[in-house]
C-alpha positions as CSV (number, residue, x, y, z in Angstrom):
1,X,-62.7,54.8,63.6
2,X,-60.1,52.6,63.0
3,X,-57.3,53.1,65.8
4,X,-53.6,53.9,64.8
5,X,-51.3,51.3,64.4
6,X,-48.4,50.9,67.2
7,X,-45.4,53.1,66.5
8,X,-42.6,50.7,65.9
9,X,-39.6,51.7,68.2
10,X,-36.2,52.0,66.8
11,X,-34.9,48.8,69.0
12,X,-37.5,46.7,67.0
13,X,-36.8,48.0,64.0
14,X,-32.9,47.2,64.7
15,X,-33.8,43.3,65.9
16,X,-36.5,42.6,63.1
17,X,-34.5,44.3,60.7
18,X,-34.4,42.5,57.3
19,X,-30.6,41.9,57.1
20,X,-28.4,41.1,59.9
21,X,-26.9,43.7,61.6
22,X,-24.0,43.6,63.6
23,X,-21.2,46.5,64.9
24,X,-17.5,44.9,65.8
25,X,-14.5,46.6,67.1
26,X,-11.4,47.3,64.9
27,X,-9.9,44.1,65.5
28,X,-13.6,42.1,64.6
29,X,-14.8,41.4,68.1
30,X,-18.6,42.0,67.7
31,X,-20.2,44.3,70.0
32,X,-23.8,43.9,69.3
33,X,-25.7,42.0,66.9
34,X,-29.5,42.1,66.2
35,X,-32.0,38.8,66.1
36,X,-32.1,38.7,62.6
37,X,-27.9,38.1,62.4
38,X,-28.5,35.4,65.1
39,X,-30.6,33.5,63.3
40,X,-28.9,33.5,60.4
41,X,-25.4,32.4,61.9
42,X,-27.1,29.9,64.5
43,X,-25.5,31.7,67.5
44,X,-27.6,33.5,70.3
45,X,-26.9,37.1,71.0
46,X,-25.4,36.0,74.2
47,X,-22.6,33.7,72.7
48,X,-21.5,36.4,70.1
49,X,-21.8,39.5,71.9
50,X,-18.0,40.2,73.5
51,X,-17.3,36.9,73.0
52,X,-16.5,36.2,69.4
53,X,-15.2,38.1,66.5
54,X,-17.1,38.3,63.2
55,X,-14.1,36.4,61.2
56,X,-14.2,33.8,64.0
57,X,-17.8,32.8,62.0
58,X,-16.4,32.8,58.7
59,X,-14.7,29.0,57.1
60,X,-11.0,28.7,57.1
61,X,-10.8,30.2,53.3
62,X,-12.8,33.4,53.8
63,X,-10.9,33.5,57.1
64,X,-7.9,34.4,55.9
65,X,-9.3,36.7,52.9
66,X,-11.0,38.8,55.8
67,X,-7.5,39.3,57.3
68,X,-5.6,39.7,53.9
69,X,-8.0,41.5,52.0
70,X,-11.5,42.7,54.3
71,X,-9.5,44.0,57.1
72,X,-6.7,46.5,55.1
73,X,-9.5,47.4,52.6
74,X,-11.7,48.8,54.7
75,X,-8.9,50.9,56.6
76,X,-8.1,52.3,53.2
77,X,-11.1,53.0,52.1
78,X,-13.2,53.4,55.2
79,X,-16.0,50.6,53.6
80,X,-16.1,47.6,51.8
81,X,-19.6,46.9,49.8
82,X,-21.0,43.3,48.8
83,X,-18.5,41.0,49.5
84,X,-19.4,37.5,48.8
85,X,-18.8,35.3,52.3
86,X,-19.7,32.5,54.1
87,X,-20.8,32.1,57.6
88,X,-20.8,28.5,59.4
89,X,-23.4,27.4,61.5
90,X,-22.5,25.2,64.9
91,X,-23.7,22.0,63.2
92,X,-21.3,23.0,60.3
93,X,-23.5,24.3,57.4
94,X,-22.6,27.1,55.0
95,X,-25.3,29.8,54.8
96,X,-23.6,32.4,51.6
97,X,-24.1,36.1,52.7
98,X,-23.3,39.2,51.0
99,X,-21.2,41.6,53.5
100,X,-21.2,46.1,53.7
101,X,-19.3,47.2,56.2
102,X,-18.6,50.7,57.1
103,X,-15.9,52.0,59.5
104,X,-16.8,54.8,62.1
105,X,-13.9,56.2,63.3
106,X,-13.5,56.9,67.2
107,X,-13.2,60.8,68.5
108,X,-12.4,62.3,71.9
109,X,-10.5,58.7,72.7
110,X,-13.2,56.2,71.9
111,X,-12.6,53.2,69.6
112,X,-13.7,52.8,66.5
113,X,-16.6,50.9,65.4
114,X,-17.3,49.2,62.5
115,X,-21.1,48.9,61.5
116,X,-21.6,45.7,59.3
117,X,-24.5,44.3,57.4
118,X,-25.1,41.3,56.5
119,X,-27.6,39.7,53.8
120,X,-28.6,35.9,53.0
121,X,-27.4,35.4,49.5
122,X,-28.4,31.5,49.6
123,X,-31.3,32.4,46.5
124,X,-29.1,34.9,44.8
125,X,-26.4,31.6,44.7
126,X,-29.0,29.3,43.5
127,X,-29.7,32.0,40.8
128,X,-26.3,32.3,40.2
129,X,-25.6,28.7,39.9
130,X,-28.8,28.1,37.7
131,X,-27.6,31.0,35.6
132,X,-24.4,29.4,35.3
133,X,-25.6,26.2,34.4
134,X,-28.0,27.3,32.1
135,X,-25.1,29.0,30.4
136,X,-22.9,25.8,30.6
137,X,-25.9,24.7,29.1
138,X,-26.7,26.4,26.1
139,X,-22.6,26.8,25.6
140,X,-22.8,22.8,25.6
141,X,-25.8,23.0,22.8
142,X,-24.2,25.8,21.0
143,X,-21.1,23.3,20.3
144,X,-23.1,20.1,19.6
145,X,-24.9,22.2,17.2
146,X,-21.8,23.2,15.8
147,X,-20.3,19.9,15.3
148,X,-23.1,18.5,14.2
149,X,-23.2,21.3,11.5
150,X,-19.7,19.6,10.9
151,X,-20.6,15.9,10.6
152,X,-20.6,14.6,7.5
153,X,-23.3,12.2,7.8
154,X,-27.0,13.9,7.5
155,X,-29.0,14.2,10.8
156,X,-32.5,14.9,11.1
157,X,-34.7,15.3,14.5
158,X,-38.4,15.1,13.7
159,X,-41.1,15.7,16.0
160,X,-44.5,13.5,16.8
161,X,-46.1,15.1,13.9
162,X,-43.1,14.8,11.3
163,X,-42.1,18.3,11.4
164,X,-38.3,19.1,11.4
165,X,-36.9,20.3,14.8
166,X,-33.0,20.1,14.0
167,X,-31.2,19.8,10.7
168,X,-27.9,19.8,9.8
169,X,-26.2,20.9,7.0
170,X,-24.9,17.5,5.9
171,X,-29.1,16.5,5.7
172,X,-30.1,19.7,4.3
173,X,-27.7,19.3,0.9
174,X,-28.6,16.0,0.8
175,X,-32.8,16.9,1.1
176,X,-31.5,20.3,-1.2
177,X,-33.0,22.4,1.6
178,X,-32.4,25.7,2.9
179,X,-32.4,26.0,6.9
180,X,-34.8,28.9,7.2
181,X,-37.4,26.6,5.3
182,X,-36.6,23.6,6.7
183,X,-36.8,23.8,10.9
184,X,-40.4,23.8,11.5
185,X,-41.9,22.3,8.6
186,X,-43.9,18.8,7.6
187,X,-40.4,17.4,6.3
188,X,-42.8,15.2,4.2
189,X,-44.2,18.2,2.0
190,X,-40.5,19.9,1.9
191,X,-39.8,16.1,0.5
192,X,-42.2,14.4,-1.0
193,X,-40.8,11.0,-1.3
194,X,-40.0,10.9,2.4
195,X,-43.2,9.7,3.9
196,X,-42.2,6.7,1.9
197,X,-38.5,6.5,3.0
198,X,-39.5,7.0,6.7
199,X,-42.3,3.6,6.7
200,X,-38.4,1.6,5.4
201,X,-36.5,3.3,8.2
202,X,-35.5,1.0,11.1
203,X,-35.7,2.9,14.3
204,X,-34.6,2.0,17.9
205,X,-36.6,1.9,20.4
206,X,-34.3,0.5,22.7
207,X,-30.9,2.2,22.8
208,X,-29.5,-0.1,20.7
209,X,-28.3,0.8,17.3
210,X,-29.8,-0.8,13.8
211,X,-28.7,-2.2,11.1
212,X,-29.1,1.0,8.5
213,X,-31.2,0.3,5.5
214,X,-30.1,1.4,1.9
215,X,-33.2,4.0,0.1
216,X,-33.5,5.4,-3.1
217,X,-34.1,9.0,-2.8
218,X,-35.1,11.1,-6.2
219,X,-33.5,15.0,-5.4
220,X,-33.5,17.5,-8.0
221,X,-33.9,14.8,-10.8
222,X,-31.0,12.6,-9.5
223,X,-31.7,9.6,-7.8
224,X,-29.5,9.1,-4.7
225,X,-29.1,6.1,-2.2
226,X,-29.2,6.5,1.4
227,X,-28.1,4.5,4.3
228,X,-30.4,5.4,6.9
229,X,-31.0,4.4,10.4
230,X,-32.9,6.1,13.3
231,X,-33.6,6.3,17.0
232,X,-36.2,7.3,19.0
233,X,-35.7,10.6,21.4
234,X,-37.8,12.4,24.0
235,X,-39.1,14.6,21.7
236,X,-39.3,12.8,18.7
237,X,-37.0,10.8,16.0
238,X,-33.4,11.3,15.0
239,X,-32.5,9.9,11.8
240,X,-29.4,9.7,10.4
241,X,-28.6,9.6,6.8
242,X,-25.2,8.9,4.6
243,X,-24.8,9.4,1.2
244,X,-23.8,5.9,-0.4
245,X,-24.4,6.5,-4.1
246,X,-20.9,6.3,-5.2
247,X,-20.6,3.1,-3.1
248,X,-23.6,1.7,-4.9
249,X,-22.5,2.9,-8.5
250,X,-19.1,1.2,-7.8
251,X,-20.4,-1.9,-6.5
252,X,-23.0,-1.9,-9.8
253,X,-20.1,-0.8,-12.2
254,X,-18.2,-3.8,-10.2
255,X,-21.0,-5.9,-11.0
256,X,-20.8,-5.0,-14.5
257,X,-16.4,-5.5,-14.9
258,X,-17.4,-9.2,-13.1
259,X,-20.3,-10.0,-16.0
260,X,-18.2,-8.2,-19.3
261,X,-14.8,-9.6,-18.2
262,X,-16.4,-13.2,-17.3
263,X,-18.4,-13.2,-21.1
264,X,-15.7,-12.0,-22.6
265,X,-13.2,-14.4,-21.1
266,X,-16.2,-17.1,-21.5
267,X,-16.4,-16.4,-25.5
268,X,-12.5,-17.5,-26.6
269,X,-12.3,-19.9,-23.9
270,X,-15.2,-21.7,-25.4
271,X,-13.7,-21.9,-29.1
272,X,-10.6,-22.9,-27.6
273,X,-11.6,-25.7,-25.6
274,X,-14.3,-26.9,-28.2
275,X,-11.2,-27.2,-31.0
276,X,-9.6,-28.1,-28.8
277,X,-11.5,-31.1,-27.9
278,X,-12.3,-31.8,-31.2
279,X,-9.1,-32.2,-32.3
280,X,-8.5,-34.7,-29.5
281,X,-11.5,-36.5,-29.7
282,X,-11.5,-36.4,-33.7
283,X,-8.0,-35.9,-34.8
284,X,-7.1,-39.3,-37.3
285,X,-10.4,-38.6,-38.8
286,X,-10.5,-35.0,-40.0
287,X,-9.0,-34.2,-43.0
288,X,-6.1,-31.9,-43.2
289,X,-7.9,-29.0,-43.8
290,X,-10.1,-29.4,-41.0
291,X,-7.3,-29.6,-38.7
292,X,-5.7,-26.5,-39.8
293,X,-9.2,-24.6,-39.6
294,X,-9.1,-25.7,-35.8
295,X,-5.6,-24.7,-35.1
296,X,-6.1,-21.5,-36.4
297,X,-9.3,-21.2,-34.4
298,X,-7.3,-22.1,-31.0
299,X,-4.4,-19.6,-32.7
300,X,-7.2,-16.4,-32.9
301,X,-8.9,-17.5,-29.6
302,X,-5.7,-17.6,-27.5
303,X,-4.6,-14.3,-29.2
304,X,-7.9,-12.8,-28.0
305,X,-7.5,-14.0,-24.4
306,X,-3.8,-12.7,-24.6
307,X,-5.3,-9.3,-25.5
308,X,-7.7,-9.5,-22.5
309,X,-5.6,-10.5,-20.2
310,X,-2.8,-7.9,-21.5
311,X,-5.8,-4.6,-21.3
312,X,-6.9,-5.6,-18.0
313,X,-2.9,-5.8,-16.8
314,X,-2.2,-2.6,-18.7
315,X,-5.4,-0.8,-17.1
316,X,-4.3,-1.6,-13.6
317,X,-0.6,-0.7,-13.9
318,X,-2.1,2.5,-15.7
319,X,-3.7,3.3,-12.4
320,X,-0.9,2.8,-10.2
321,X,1.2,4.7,-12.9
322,X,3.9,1.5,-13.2
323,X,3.7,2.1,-17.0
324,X,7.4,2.8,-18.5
325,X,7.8,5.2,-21.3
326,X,10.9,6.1,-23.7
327,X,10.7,8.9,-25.1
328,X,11.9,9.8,-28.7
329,X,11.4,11.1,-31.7
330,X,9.7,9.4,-34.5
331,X,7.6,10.2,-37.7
332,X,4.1,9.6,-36.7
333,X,2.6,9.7,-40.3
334,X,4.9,6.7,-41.4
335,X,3.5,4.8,-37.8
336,X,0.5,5.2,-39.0
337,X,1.3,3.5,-42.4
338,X,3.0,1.0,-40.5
339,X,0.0,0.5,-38.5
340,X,-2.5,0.4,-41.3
341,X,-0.5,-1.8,-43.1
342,X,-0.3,-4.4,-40.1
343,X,-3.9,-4.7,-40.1
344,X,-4.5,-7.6,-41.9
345,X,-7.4,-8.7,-40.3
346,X,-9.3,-5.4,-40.1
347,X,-8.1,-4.8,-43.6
348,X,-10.2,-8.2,-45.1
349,X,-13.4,-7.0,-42.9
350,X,-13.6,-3.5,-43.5
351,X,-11.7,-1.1,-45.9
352,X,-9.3,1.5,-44.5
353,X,-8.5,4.5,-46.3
354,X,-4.9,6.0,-45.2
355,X,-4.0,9.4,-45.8
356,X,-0.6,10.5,-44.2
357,X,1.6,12.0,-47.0
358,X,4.0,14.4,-45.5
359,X,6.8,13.4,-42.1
360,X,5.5,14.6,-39.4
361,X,8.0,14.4,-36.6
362,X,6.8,13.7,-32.7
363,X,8.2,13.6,-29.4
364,X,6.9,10.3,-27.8
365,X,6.5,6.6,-27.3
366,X,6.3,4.9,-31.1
367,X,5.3,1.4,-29.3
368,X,2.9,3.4,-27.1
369,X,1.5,5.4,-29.9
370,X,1.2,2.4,-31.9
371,X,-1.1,1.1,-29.4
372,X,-2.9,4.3,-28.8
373,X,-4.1,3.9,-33.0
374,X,-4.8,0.5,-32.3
375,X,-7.4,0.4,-29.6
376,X,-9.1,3.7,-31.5
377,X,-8.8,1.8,-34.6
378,X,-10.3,-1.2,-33.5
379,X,-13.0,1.2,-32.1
380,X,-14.0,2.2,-35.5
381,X,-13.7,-0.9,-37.1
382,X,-15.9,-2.5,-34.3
383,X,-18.7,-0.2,-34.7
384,X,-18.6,0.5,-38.4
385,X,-21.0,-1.3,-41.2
386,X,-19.8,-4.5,-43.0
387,X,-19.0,-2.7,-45.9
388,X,-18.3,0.8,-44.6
389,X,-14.8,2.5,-44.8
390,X,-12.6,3.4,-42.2
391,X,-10.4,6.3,-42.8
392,X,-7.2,7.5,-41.2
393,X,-5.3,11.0,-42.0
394,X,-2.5,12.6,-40.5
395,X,-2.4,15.9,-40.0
396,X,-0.6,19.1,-38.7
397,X,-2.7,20.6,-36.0
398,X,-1.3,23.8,-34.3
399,X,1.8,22.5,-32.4
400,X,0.3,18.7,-32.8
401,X,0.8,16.4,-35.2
402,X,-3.0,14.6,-35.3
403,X,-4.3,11.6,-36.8
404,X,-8.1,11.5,-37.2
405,X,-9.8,7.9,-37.3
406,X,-13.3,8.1,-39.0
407,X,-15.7,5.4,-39.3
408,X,-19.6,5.3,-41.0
409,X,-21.3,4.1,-37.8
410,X,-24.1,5.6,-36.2
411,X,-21.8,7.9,-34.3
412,X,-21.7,8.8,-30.3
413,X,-24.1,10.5,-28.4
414,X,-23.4,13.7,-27.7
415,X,-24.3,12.8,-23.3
416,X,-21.8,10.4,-24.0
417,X,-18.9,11.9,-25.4
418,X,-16.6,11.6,-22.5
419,X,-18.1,9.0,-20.7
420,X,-16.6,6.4,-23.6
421,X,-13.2,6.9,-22.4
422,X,-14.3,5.5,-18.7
423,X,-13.6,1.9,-17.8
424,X,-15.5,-0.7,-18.9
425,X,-17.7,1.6,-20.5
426,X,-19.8,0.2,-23.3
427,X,-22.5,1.8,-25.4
428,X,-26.1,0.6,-25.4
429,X,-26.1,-1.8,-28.6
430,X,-29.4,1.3,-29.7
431,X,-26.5,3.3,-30.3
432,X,-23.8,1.4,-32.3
433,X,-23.9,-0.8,-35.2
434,X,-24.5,-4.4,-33.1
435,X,-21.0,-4.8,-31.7
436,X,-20.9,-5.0,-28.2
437,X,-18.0,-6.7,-27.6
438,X,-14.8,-6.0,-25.8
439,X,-14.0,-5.1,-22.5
440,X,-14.3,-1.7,-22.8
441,X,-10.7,-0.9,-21.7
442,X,-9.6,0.2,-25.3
443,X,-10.6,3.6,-25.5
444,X,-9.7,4.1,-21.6
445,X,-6.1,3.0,-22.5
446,X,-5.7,4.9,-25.8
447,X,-6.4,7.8,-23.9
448,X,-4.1,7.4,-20.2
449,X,-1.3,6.2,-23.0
450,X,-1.6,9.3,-25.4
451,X,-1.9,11.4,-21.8
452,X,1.5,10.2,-20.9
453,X,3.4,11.3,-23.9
454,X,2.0,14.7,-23.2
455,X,-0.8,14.1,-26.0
456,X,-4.5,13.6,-26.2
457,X,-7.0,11.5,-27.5
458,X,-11.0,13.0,-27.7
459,X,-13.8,13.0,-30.1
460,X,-14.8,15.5,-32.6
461,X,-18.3,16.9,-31.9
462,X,-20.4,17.3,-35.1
463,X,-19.7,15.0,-36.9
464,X,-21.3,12.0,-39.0
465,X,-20.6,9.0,-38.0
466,X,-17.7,9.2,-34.9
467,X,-14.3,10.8,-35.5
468,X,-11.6,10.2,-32.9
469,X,-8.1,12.2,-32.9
470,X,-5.0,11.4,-31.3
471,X,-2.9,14.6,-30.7
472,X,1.1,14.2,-29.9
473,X,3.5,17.3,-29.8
474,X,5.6,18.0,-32.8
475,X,9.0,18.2,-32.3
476,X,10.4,21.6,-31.9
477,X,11.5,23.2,-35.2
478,X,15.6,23.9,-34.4
């Protein structure tokens, strides 16, 4: 048989105990203190026992919170329970403890005694300050993720086998993705046309930022341009993506202003100088009738330069709004008479028909509106047959006064109806009659002007051929 272990006596279990344990007077002078308090304060029995009080062990700081706060507490209240402390060692270290005291009041004359234990807390404040960090942690990811839902460039983070790890939201309209199906997925299969992208992608390696690269990306039918850049990461790649399709479809419709104003500066400029020149070079030698033909050809050229230059000048100060305006009444159906009468030169190539019979009084610019019927005028004559008719009526409309241009061309698409009244907007020659010239400012500034005077100028849907309208308001019957 196996013989029975020892009986532990009470005085080992009081040394060996697994706390410190220590009883002090009511003024903190310690009376006895096991091992396991020794050791932990670096102090032999000997040196504490009668010789030092338990605050005396404590740093300057907990000090005076033993005698402020301990002390008067545990009178009150006859015990105190974990109270966070500090003890200091004799070479100076810190060890944390957590303090219960309870206070044993004397009887028949003896003092009271108050029974203290104390436990090492140095793991429970490495826990605590891991805790805290780890909070302090996610609290820090918690608000990049949130600004980064915020940024209005796309980020992506892939991992090592293209799957998506982070994406923001900026990313995810661009990709057209929803988060739940995006995090954790090939980004490849969600887009197609990526694995391609990606291969064109400069990524540093280095730290050192790239030059971003501008991709074609086709989304939902739409082709859109990306400038895109990466940078490698510990767990994978972190691209970075910004939307630059309207830059791009300014700098190609800037492309295009630079090529139709240059031609169609190019075109009268060439006339002018070649009469020019002719005249010069050939002037005692042509006959009278010759020199007349190339003075009107230097007249008509000029005039068309002057009407360049003037669209252009009228287009920008339409922007900036520098246009001036007076306002009056006038009767639009005899303006348009005017007007139709005026046009001598679209008269000779195409015939107008001109129906404005009744006064039709309007509130408005008459110069302006003159212009407006112009540039729509020349619109129609511009993209109408050789022999084709143009007509013109005047009209009451509702609380307008509307004059309908009408031409025999092959009309407007119907995807295009608005976009004719952009800038420098010209139709595919497929879809007019031949004419392409022009800077394609006419139909921009009939519009803007008409705008102004509180009127409109659109395109009737349905129609054969292409029917504009200019809309002004009536004046008010009295």
């Amino acid at each position: 048989m196996t013989a029975p272990a020892a009986a532990e006596t009470a005085e080992e279990l009081y040394e060996e105990a697994p706390c410190g344990y220590l009883s002090t007077s009511a003024d903190g002078t310690i009376l006895r203190a096991n091992g396991t308090f020794s050791a932990l304060c670096g102090y032999d029995t000997a040196e504490l026992v009668g010789r030092r009080r338990f605050q005396d062990l404590l740093p300057p700081g907990a000090k005076i919170y033993y005698e402020t706060h301990y002390a008067p507490l545990l009178q009150m209240q006859q015990h105190v329970s974990e109270l966070a402390l500090e003890l200091v060692r004799p070479e100076g270290t810190r060890v944390p403890i957590l303090v219960n005291a309870v206070l044993k009041p004397g009887g028949d004359g003896d003092p009271a005694v108050v029974r203290v234990t104390v436990f090492d807390a140095t793991e429970r404040r490495r826990y605590e300050r891991e805790l805290l960090q780890a909070r302090a942690d996610a609290e820090s990811r918690a608000a990049a993720a949130s600004a980064l839902e915020h940024v209005a460039e796309g980020v992506v983070l892939v991992d090592e086998d293209g799957a998506v790890v982070v994406v923001n939201a900026a990313a995810r309209r661009l990709f057209e993705l929803a988060e739940a199906e995006a995090v954790g997925s090939i980004l490849s299969e969600l887009v197609p046309e990526w694995a391609g992208i990606a291969d064109r992608v400069p990524v540093s390696r280095t730290g050192v930022a790239v030059e971003p690269v501008v991709v074609p990306l086709l989304v939902g039918g739409e082709t859109r341009w990306l400038a895109s850049s990466g940078e490698e990461a510990a767990n994978g790649t972190v691209y970075t993506l910004r939307d630059v399709t309207t830059e791009r479809r300014l700098a190609d419709a800037r492309d295009d202003i630079v090529a139709i104003v240059s031609h169609e500066l190019r075109t009268p400029l060439t006339g002018v100088l070649g009469a020019a020149q002719t005249l010069i070079g050939l002037g005692p030698q042509l006959s009278e009738e010759q020199r007349l033909e190339l003075t009107q050809l230097v007249a008509e050229q000029s005039g068309r330069l002057a009407r360049i230059v003037d669209e252009i000048l009228l287009t920008q100060r339409l922007d900036v709004g520098d246009v001036a305006f007076e306002r009056s009444s006038f009767d639009l159906a005899a303006q348009v008479r005017t007007v139709a009468k005026r046009s001598a030169s679209w008269r000779a190539s195409r015939p107008l028909e001109v129906v404005a019979p009744e006064t039709l009084l309007v509130e408005g610019d008459s110069g302006r509106f003159e212009q407006v019927l112009v540039n729509v005028l020349d619109n129609a004559v511009k993209h109408s047959p050789p022999d084709a008719v143009v007509r013109i009526r005047a009209e009451r409309h509702g609380s307008n006064a509307r004059v309908v241009v009408a031409d025999e061309g092959p009309g407007v698409p119907a995807a295009d109806a608005e976009r004719i009244f952009q800038r420098f907007l010209r139709l595919d020659p497929s879809h007019t009659s031949g004419a392409t010239g022009g800077t394609g400012l006419g139909l921009y500034i009939a519009r803007e002007l008409a705008r102004r005077m509180h009127g409109e100028v659109g395109l009737l849907p349905g129609t054969p051929g292409a029917e504009f309208f200019i809309d002004l308001p009536l004046v008010p019957a009295v």
